[in-house]
N, C-alpha and C positions, 0 to 999 in steps of 0.2 A: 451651472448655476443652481440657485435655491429654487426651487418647486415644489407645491403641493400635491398628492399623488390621491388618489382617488379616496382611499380612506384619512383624508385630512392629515396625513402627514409629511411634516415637508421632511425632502430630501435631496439631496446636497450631491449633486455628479463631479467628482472631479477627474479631471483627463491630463496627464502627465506622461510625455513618453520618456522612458530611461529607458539605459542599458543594462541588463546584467546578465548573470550566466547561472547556472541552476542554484550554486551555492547563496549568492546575494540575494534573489530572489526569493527563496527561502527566508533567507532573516528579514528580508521587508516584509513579506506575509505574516511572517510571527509577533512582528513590531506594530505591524498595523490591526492585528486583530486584538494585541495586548492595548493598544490607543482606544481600538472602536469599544472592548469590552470597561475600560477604566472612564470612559464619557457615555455609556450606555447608548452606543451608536450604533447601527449593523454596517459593519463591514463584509461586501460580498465578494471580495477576492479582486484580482488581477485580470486585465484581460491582456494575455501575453499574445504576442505574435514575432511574426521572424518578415525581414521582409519579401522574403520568398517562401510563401504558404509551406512549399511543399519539403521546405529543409530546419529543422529540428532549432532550438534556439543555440543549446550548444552541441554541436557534433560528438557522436557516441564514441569515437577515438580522444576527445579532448575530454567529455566527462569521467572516462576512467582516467586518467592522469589526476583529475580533480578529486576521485574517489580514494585513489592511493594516497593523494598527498594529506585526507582527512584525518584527525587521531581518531586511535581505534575507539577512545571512549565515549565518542560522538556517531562514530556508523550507525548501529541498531537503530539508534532512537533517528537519526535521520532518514533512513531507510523508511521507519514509520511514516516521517514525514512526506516523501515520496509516494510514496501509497497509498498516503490517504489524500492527495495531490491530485491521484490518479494518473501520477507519471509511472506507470508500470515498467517499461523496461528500465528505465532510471533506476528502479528499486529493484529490480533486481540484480544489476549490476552491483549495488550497493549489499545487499542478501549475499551473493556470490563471495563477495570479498570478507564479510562475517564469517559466511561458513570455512570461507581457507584460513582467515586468524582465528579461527575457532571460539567467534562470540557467539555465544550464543546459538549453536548449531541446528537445532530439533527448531526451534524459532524460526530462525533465518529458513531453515526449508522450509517451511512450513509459509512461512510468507512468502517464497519463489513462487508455491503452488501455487497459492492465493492469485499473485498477479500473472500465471497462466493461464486459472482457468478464466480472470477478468481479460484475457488477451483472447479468451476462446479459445486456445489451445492446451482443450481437457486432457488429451494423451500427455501432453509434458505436465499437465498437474500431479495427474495421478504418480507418473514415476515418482515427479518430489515427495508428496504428501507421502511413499512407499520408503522413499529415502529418509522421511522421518523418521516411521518405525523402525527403522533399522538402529538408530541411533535410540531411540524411546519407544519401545515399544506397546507403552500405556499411554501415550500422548494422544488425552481426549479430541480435540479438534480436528486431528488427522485424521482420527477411525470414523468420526461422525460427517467428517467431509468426504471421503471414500464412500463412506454408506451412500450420502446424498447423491453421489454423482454416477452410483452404478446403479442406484435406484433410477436415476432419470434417462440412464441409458437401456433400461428396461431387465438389466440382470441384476436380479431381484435375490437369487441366491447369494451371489457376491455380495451386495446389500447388508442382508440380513447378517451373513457372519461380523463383516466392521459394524454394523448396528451393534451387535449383541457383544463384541468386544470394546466398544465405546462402550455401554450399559456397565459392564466388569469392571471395567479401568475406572468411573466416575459413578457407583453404584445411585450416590444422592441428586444426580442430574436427573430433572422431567423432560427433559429435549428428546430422550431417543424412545419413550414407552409412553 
């Protein structure tokens, strides 16, 4: 219902259960934040659950079927969408399948890393974010993410070289000096 919240705004709960599976859900998030931004309303998301906490909404064998059956012109930017969702392994099932039809490749890894090292698992970022250079070997974001993450692991020499080859590769960037 309609209520007033403490800074005199009223706000409007609504409680709906549906069913959907990661792809529909998606387009209702997209639909509902293009609603909440077209009435200047805040839309704050979904609160999704399963009815057993501890099992996934769609199982990780049924969302790659749902991955494959996607056109490829829609993965990336889906993938994005996953990610920025914070459905991590989601996305990178999604990355994984980019970089085998070769969208967007140096990206896609580069976004695996991303949602490894959000998964805290730094040792498999690092390999991705390594796998990018391999394919790009100027690709700023990798060398300055490598910097960052052997700077925190304390080897400071490792650091300092993907520092200083981020600095080479993007000379007009203030981020790494």
């Amino acid at each position: 219902g309609m209520e007033r919240n403490k800074k005199g705004y009223f706000v409007l709960s609504i409680a709906k259960v549906m069913r959907h599976n990661i792809q529909s859900i998606t387009i209702w998030e997209d639909s509902m934040r293009a609603l909440g931004n077209q009435y200047a309303v805040a839309y704050m998301g979904w609160d999704i659950s399963h009815k057993d906490p501890t099992k996934p909404i769609v199982p990780q064998e049924r969302f790659g079927s749902i991955v494959r059956s996607k056109p490829e012109s829609e993965l990336f930017d889906w993938g994005k969408k996953l990610f920025n969702y914070k459905l991590y392994e989601q996305a990178i099932t999604v990355f994984k399948r980019c970089v085998k039809l070769d969208i967007k490749p140096d990206s896609a890894l580069f976004k695996i890393a991303s949602c490894e090292i959000q998964l805290g698992r730094a040792e498999d970022g690092i390999k991705e974010l390594k796998s990018v250079l391999k394919i790009n070997p100027n690709y700023y974001s990798a060398l300055l993410n490598l910097g960052s993450i052997y700077y925190e692991k304390g080897k400071f020499e490792d650091a300092l070289v993907y520092y200083e080859k981020a600095k080479q590769s993007n000379p007009n960037e203030a981020k790494v000096w």
